[in-house]
PQR file of N, CA, C, O and H, with PARSE charges and radii, in Angstrom:
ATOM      1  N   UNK A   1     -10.558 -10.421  -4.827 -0.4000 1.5000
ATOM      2  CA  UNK A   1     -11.088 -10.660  -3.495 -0.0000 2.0000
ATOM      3  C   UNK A   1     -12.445  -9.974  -3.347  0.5500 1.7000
ATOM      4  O   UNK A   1     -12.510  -8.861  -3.868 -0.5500 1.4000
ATOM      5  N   UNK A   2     -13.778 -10.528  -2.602 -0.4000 1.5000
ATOM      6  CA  UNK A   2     -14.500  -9.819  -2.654 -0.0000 2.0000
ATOM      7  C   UNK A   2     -14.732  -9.178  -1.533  0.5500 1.7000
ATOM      8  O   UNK A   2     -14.074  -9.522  -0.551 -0.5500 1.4000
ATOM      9  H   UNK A   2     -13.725 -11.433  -2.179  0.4000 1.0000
ATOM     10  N   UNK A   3     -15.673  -8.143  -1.405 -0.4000 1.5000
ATOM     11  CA  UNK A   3     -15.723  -7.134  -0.500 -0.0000 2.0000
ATOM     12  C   UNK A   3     -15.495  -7.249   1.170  0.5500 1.7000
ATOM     13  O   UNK A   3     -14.799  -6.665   2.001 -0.5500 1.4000
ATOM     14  H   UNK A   3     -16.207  -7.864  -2.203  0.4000 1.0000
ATOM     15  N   UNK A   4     -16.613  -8.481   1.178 -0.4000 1.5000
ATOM     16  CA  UNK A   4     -16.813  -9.432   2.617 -0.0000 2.0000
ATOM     17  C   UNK A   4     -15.449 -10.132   3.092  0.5500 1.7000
ATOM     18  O   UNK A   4     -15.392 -10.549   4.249 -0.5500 1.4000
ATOM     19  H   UNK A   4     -17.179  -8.955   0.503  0.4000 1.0000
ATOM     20  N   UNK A   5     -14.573 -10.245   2.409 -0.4000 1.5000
ATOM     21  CA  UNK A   5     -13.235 -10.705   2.901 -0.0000 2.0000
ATOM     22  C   UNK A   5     -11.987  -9.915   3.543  0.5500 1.7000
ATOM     23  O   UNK A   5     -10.966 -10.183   4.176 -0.5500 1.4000
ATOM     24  H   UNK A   5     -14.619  -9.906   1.469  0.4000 1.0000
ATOM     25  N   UNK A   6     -12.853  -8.449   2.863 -0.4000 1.5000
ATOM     26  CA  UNK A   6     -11.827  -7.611   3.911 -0.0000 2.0000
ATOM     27  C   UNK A   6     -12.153  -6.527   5.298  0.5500 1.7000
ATOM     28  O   UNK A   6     -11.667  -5.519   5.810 -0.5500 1.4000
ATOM     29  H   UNK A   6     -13.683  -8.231   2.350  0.4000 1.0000
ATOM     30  N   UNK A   7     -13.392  -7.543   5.518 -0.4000 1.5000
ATOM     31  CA  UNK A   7     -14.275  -6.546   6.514 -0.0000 2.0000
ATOM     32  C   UNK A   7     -13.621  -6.936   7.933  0.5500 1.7000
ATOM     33  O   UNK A   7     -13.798  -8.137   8.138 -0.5500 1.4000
ATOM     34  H   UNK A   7     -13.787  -8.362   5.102  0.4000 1.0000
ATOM     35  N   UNK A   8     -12.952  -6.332   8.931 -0.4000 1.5000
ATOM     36  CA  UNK A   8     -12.902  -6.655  10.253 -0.0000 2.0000
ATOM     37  C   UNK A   8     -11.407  -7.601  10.046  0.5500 1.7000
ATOM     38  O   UNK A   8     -11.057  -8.332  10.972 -0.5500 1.4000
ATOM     39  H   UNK A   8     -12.808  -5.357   8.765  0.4000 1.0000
ATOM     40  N   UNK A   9     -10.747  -7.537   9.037 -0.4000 1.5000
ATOM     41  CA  UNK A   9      -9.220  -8.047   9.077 -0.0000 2.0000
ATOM     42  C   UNK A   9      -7.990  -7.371   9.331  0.5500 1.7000
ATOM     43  O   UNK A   9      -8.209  -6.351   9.984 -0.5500 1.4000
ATOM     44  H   UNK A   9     -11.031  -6.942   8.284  0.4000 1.0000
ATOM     45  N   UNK A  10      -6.841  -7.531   9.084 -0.4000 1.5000
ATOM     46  CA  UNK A  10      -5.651  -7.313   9.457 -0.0000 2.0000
ATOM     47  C   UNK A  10      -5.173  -8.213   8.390  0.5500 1.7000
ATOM     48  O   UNK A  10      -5.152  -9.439   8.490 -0.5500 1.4000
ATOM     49  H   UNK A  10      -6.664  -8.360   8.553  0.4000 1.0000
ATOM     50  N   UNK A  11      -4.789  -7.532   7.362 -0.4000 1.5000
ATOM     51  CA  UNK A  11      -4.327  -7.650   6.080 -0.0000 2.0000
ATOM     52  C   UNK A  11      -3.272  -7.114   5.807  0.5500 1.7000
ATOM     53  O   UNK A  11      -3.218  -5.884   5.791 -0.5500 1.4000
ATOM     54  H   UNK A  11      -4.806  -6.535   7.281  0.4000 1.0000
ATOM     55  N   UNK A  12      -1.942  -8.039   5.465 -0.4000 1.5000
ATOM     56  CA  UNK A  12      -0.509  -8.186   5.293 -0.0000 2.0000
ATOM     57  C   UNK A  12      -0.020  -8.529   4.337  0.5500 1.7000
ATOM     58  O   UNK A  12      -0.313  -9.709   4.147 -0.5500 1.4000
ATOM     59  H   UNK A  12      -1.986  -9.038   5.478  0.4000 1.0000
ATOM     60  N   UNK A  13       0.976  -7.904   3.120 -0.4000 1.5000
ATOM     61  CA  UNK A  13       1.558  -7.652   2.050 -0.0000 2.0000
ATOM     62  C   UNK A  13       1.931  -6.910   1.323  0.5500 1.7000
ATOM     63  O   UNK A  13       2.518  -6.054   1.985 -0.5500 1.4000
ATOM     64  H   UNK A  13       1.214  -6.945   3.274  0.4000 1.0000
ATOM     65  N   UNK A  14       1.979  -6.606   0.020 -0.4000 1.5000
ATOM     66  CA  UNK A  14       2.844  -5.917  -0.275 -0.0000 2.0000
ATOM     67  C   UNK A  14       1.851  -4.699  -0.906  0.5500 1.7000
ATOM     68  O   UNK A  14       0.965  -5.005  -1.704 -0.5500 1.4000
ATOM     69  H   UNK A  14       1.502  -7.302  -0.517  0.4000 1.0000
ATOM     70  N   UNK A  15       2.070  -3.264  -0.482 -0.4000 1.5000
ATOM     71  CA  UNK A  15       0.739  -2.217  -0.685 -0.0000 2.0000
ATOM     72  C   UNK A  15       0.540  -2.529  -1.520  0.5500 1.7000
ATOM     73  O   UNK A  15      -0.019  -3.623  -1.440 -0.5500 1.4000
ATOM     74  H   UNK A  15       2.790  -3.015   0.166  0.4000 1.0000
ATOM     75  N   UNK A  16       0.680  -2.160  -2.603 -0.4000 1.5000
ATOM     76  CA  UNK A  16       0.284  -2.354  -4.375 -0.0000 2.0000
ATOM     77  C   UNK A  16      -0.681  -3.248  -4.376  0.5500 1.7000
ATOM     78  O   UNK A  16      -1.902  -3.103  -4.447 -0.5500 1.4000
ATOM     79  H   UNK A  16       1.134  -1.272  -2.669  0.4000 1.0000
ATOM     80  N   UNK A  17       0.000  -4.215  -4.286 -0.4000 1.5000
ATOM     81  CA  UNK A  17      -1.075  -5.710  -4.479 -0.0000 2.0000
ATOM     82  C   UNK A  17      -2.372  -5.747  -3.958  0.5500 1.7000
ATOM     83  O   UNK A  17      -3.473  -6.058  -4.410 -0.5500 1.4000
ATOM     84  H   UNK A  17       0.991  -4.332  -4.228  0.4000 1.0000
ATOM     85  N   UNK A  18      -1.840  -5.246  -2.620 -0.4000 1.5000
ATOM     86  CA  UNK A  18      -3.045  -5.226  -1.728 -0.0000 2.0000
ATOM     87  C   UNK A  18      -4.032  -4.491  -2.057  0.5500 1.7000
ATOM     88  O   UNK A  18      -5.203  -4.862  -2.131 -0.5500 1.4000
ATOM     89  H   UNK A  18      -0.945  -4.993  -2.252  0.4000 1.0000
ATOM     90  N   UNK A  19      -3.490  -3.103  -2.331 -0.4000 1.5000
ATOM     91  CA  UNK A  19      -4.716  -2.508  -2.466 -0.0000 2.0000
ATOM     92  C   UNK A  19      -5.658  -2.190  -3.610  0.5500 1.7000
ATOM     93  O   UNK A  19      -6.773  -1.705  -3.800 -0.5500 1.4000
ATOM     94  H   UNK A  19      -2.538  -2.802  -2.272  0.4000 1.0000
ATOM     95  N   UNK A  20      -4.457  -2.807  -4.395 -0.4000 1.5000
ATOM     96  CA  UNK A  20      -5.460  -2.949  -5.815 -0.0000 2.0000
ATOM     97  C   UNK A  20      -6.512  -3.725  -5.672  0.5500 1.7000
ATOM     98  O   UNK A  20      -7.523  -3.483  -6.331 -0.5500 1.4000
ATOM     99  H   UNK A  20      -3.551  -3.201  -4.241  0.4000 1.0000
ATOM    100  N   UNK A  21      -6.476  -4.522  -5.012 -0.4000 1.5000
ATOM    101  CA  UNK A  21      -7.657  -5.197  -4.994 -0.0000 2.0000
ATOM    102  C   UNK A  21      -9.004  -5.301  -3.766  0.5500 1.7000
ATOM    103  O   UNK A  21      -9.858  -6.138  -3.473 -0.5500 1.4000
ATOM    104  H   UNK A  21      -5.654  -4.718  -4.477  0.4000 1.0000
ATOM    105  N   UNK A  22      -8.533  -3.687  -3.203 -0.4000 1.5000
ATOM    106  CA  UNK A  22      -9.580  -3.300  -2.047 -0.0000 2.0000
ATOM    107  C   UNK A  22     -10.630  -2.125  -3.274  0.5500 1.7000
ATOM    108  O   UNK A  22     -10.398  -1.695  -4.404 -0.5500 1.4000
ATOM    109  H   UNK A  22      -7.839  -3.007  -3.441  0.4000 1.0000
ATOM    110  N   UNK A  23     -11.604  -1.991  -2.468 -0.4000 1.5000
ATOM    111  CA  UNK A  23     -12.866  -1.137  -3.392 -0.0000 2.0000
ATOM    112  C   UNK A  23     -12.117   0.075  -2.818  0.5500 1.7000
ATOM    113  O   UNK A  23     -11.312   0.304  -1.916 -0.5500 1.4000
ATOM    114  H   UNK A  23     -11.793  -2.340  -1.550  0.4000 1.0000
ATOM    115  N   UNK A  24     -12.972   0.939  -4.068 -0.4000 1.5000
ATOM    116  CA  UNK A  24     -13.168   2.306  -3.605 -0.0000 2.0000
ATOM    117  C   UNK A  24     -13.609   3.024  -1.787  0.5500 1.7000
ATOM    118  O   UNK A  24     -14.119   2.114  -1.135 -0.5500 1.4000
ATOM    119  H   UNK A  24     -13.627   0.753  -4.801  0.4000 1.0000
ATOM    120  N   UNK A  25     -13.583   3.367  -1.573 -0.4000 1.5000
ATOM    121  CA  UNK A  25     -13.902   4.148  -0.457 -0.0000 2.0000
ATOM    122  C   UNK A  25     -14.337   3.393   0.811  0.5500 1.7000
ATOM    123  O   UNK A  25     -15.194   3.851   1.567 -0.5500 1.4000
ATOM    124  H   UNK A  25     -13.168   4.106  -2.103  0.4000 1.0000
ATOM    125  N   UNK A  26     -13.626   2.057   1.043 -0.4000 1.5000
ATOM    126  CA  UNK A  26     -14.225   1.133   1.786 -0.0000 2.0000
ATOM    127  C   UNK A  26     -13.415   0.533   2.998  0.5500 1.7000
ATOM    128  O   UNK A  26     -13.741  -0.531   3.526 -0.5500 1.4000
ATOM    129  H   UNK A  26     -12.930   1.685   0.429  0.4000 1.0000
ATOM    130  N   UNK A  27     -12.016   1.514   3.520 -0.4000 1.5000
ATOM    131  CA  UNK A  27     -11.003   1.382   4.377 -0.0000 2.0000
ATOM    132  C   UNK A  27     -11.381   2.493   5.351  0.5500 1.7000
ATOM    133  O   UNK A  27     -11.732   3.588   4.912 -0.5500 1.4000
ATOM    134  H   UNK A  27     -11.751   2.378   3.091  0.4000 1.0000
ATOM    135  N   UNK A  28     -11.313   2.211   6.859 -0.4000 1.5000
ATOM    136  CA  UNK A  28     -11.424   3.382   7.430 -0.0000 2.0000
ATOM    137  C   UNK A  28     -10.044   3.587   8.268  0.5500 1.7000
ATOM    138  O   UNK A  28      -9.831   4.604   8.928 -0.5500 1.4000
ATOM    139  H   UNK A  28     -11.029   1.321   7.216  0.4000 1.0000
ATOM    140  N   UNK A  29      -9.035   2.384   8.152 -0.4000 1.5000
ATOM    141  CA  UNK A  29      -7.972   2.913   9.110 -0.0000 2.0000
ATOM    142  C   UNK A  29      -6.457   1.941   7.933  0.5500 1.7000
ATOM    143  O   UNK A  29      -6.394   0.712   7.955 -0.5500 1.4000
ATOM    144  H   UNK A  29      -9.208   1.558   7.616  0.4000 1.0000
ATOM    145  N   UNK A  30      -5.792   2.505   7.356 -0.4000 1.5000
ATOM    146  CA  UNK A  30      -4.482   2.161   6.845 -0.0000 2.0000
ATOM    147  C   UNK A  30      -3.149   2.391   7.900  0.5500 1.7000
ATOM    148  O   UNK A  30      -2.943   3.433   8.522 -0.5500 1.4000
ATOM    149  H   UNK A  30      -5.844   3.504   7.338  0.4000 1.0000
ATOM    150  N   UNK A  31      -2.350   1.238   7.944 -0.4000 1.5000
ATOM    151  CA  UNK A  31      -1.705   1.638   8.486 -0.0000 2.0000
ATOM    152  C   UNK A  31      -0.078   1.044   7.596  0.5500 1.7000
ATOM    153  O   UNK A  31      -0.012  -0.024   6.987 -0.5500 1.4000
ATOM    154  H   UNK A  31      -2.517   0.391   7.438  0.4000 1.0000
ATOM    155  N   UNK A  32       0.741   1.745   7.698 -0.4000 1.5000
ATOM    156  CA  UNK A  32       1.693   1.097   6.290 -0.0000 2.0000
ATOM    157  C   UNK A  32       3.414   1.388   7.034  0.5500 1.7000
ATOM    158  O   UNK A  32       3.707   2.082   8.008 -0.5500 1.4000
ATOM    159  H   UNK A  32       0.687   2.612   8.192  0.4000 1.0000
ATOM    160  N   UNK A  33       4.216   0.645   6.227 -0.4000 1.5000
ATOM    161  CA  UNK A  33       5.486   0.988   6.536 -0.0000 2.0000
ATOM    162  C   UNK A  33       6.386   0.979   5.604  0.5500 1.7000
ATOM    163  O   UNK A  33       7.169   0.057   5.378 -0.5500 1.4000
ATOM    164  H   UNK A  33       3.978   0.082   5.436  0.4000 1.0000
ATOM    165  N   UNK A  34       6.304   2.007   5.030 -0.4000 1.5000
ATOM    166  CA  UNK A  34       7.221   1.189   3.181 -0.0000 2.0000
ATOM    167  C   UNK A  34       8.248   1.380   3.638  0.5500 1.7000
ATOM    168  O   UNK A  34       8.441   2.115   4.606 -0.5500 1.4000
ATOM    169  H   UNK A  34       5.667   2.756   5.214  0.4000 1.0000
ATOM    170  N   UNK A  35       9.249   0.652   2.928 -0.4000 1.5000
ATOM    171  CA  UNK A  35      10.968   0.864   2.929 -0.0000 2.0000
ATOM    172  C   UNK A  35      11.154   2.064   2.942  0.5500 1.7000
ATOM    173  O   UNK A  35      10.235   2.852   2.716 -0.5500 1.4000
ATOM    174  H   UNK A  35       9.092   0.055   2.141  0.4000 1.0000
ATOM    175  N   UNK A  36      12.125   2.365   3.154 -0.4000 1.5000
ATOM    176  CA  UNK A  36      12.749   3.554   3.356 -0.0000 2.0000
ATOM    177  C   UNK A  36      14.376   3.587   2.408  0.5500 1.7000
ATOM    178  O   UNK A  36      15.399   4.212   2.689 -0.5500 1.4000
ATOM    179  H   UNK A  36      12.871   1.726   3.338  0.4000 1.0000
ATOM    180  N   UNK A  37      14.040   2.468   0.989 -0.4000 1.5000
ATOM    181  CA  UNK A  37      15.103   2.497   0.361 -0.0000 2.0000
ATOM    182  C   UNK A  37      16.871   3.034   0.534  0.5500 1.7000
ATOM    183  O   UNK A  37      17.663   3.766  -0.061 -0.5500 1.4000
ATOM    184  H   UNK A  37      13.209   1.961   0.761  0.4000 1.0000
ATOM    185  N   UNK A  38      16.846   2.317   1.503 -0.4000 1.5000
ATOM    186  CA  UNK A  38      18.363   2.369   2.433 -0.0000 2.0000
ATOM    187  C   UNK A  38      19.232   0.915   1.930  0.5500 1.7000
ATOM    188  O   UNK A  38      20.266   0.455   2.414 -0.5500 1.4000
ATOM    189  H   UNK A  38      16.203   1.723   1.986  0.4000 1.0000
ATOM    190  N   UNK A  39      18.546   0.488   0.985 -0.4000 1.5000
ATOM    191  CA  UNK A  39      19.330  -0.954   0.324 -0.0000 2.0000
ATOM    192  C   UNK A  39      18.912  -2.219   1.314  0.5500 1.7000
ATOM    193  O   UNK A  39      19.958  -2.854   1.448 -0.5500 1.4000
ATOM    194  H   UNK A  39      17.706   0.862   0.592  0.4000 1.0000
ATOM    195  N   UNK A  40      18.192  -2.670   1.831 -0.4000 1.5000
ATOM    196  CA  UNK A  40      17.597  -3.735   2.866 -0.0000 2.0000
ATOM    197  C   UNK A  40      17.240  -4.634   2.137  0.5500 1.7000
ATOM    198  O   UNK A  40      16.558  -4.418   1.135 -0.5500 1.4000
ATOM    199  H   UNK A  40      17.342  -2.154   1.722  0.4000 1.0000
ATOM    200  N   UNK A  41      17.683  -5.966   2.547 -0.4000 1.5000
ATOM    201  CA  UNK A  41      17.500  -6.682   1.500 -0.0000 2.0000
ATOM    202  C   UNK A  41      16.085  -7.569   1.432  0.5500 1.7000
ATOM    203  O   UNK A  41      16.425  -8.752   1.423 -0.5500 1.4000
ATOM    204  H   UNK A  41      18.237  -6.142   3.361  0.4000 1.0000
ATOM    205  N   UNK A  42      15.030  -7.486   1.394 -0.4000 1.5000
ATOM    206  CA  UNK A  42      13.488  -7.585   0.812 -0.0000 2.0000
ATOM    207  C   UNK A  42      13.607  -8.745  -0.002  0.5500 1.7000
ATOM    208  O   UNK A  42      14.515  -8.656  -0.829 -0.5500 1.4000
ATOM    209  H   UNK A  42      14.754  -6.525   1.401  0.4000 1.0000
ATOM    210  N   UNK A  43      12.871  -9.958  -0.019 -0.4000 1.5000
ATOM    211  CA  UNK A  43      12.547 -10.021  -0.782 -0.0000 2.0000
ATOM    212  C   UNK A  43      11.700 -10.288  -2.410  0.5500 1.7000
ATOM    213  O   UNK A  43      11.875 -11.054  -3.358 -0.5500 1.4000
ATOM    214  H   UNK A  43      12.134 -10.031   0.653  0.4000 1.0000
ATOM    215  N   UNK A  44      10.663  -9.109  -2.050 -0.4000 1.5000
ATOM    216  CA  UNK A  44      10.272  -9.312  -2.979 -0.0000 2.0000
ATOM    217  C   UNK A  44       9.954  -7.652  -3.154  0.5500 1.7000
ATOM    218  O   UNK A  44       8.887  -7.047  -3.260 -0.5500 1.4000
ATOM    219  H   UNK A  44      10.521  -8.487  -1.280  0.4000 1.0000
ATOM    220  N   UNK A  45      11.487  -7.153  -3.134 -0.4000 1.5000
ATOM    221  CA  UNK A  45      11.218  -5.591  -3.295 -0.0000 2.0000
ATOM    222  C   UNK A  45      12.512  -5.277  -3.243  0.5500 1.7000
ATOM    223  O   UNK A  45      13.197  -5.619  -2.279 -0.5500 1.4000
ATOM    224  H   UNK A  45      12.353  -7.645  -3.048  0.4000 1.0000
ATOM    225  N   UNK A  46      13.079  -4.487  -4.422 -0.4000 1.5000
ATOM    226  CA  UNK A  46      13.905  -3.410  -4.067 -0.0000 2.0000
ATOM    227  C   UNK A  46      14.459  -2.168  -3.569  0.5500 1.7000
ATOM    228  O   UNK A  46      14.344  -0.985  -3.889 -0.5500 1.4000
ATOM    229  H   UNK A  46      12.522  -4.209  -5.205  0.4000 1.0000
ATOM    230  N   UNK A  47      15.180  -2.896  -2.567 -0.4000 1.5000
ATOM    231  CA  UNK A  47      15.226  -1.269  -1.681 -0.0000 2.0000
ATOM    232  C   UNK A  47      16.466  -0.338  -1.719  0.5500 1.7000
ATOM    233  O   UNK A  47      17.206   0.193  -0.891 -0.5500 1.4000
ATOM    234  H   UNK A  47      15.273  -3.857  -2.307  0.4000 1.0000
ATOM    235  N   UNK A  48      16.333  -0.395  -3.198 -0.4000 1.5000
ATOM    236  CA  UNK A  48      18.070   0.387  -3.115 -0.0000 2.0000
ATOM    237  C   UNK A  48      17.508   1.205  -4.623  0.5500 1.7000
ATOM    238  O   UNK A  48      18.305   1.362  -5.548 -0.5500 1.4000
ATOM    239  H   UNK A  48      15.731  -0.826  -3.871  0.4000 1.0000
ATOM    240  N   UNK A  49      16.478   1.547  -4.699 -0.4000 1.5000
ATOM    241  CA  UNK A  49      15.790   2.291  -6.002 -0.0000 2.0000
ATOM    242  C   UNK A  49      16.994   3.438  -6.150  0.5500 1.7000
ATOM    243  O   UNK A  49      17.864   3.733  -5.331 -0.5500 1.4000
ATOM    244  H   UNK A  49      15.830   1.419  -3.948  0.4000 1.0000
ATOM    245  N   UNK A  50      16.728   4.011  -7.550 -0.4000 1.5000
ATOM    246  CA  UNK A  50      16.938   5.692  -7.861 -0.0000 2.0000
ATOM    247  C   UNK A  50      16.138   6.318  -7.514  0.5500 1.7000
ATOM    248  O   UNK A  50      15.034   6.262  -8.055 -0.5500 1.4000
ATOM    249  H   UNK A  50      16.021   3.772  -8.215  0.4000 1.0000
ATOM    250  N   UNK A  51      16.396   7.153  -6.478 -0.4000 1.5000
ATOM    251  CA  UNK A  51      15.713   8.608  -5.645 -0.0000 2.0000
ATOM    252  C   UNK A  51      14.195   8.865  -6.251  0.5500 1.7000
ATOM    253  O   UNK A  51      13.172   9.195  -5.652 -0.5500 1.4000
ATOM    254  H   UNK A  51      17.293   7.199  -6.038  0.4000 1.0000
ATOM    255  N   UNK A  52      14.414   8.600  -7.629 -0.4000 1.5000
ATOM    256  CA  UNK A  52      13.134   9.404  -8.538 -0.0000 2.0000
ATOM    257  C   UNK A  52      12.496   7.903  -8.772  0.5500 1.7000
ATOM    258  O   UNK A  52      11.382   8.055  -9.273 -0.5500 1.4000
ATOM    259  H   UNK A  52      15.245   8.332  -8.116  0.4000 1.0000
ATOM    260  N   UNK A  53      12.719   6.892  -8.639 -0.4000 1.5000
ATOM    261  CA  UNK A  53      12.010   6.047  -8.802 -0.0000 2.0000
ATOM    262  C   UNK A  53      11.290   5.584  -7.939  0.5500 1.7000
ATOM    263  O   UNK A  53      10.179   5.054  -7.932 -0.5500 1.4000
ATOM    264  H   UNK A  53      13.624   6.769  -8.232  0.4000 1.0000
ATOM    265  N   UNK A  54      12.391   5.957  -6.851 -0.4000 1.5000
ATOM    266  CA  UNK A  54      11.594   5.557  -5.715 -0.0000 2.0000
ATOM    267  C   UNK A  54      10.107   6.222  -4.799  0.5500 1.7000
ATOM    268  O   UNK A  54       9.241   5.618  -4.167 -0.5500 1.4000
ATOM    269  H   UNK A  54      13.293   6.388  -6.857  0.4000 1.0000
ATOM    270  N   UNK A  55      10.322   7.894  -5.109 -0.4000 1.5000
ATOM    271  CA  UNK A  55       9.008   8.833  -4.821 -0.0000 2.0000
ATOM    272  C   UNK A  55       8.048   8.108  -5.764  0.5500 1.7000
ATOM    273  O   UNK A  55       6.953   7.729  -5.348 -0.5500 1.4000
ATOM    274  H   UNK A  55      11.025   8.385  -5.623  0.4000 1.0000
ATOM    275  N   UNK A  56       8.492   7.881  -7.200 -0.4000 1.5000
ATOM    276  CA  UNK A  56       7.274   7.440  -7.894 -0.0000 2.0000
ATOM    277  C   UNK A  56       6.531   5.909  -7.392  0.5500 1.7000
ATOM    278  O   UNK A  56       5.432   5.501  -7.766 -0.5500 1.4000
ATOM    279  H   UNK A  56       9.381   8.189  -7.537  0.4000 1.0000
ATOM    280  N   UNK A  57       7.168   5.449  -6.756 -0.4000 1.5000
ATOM    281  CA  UNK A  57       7.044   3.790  -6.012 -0.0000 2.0000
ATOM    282  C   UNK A  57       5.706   4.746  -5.092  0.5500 1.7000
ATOM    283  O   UNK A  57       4.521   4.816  -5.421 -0.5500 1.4000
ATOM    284  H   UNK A  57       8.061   5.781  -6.453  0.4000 1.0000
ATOM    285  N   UNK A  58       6.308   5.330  -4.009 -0.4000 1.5000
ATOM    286  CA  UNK A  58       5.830   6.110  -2.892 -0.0000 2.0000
ATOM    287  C   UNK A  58       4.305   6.546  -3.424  0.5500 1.7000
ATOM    288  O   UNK A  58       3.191   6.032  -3.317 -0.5500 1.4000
ATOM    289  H   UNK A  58       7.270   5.273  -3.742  0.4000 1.0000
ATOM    290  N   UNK A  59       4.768   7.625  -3.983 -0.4000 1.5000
ATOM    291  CA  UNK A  59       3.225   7.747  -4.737 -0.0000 2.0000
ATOM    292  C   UNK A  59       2.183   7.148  -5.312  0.5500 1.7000
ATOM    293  O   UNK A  59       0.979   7.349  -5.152 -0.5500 1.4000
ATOM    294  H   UNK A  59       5.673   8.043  -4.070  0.4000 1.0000
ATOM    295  N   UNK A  60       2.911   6.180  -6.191 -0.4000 1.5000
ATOM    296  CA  UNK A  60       1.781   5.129  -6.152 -0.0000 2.0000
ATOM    297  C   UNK A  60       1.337   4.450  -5.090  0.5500 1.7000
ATOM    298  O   UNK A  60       0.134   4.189  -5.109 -0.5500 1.4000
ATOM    299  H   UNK A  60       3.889   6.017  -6.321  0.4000 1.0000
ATOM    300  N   UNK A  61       1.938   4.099  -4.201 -0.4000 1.5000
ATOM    301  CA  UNK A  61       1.034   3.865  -2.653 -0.0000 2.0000
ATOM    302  C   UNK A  61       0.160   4.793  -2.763  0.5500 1.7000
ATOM    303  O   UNK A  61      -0.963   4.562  -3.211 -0.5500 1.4000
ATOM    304  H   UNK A  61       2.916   4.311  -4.187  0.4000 1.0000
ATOM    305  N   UNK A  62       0.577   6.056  -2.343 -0.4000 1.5000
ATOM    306  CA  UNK A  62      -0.345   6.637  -1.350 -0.0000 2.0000
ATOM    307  C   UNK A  62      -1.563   7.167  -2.653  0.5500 1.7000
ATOM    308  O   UNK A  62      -2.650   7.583  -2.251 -0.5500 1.4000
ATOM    309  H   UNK A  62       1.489   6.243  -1.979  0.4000 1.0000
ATOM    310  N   UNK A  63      -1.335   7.123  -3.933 -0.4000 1.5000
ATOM    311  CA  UNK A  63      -2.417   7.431  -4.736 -0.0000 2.0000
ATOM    312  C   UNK A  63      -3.528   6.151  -4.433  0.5500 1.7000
ATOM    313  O   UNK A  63      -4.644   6.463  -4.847 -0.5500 1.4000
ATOM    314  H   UNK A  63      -0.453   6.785  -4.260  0.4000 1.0000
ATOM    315  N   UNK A  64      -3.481   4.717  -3.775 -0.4000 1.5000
ATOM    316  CA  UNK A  64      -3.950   4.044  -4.088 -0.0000 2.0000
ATOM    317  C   UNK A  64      -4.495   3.964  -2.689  0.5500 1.7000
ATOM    318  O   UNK A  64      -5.681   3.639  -2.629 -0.5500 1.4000
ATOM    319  H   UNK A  64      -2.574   4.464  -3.439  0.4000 1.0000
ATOM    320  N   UNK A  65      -3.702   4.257  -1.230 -0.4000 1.5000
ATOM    321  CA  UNK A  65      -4.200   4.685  -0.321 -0.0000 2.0000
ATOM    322  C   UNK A  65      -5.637   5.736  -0.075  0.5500 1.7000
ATOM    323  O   UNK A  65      -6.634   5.570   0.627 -0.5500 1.4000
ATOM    324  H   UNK A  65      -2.738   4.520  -1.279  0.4000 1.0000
ATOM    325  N   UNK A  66      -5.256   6.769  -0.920 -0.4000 1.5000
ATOM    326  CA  UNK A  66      -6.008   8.048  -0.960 -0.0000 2.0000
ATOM    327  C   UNK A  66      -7.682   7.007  -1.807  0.5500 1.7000
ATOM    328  O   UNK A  66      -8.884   7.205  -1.630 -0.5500 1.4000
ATOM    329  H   UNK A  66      -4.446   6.904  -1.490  0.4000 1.0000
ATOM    330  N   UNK A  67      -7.238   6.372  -2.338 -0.4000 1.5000
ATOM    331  CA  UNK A  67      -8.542   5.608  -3.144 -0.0000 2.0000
ATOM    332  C   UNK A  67      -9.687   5.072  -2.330  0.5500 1.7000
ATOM    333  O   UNK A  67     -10.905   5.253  -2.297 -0.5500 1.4000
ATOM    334  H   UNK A  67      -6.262   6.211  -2.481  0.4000 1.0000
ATOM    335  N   UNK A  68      -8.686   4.239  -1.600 -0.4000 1.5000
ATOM    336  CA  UNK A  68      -9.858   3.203  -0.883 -0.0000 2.0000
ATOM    337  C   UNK A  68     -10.207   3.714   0.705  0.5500 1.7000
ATOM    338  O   UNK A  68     -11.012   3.015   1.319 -0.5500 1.4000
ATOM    339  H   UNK A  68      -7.697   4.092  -1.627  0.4000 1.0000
ATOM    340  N   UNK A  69      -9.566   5.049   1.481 -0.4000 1.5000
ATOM    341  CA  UNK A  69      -9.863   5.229   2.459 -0.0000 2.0000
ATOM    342  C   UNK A  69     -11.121   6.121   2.197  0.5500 1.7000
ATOM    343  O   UNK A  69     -11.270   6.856   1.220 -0.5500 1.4000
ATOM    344  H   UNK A  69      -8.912   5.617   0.981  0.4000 1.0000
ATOM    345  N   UNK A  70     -12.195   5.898   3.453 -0.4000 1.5000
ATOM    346  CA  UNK A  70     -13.310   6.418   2.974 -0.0000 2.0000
ATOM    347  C   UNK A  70     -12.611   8.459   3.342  0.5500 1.7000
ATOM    348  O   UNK A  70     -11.469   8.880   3.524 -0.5500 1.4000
ATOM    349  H   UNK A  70     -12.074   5.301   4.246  0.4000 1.0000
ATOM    350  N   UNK A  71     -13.726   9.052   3.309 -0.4000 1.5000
ATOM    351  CA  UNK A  71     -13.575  10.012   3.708 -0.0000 2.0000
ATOM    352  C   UNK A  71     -13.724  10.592   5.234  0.5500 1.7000
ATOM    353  O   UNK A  71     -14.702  10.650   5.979 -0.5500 1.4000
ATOM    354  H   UNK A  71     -14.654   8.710   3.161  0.4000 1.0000
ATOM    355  N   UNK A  72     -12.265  11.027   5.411 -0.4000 1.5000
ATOM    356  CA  UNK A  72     -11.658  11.243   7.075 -0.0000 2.0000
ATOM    357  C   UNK A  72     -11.052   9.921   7.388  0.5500 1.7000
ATOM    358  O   UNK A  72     -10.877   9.895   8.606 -0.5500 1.4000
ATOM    359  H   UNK A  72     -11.470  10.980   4.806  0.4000 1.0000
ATOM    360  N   UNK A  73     -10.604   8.677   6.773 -0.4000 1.5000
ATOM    361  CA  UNK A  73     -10.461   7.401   7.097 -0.0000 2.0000
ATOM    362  C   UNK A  73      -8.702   8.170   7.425  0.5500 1.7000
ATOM    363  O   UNK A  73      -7.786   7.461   7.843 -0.5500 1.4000
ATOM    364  H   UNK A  73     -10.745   8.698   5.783  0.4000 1.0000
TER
END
């Protein structure tokens, strides 16, 4: 996606995806709701992870969050 397509939107899917394909430092407001792996049935996500798989799910969000929000975003 290029840059101009995510200026002034409201952009819906699945974090990962999404934000892999936002730039570096170019978000000023995220707003997110991940599962809360309570077994819900999703689908195009499992929500019934192992505990440790699931922080590592988590983290990779927010490592990818921490990427593209500018600074103070």
């Amino acid at each position: 996606m290029y840059v101009n397509s995510f200026i002034n939107k409201i952009i819906t899917g699945d974090a990962i995806d999404i934000l892999k394909k936002i730039p570096n430092n170019s978000v000023h407001l995220i707003i997110t709701s991940p599962p809360y792996n309570v077994g819900k049935n999703y689908d195009h996500h499992d929500d019934n992870l192992e505990y440790d798989k699931y922080l590592d799910w988590l983290n990779n969000v927010w490592q990818e969050v921490n990427r593209v929000l500018v600074l103070g975003g």
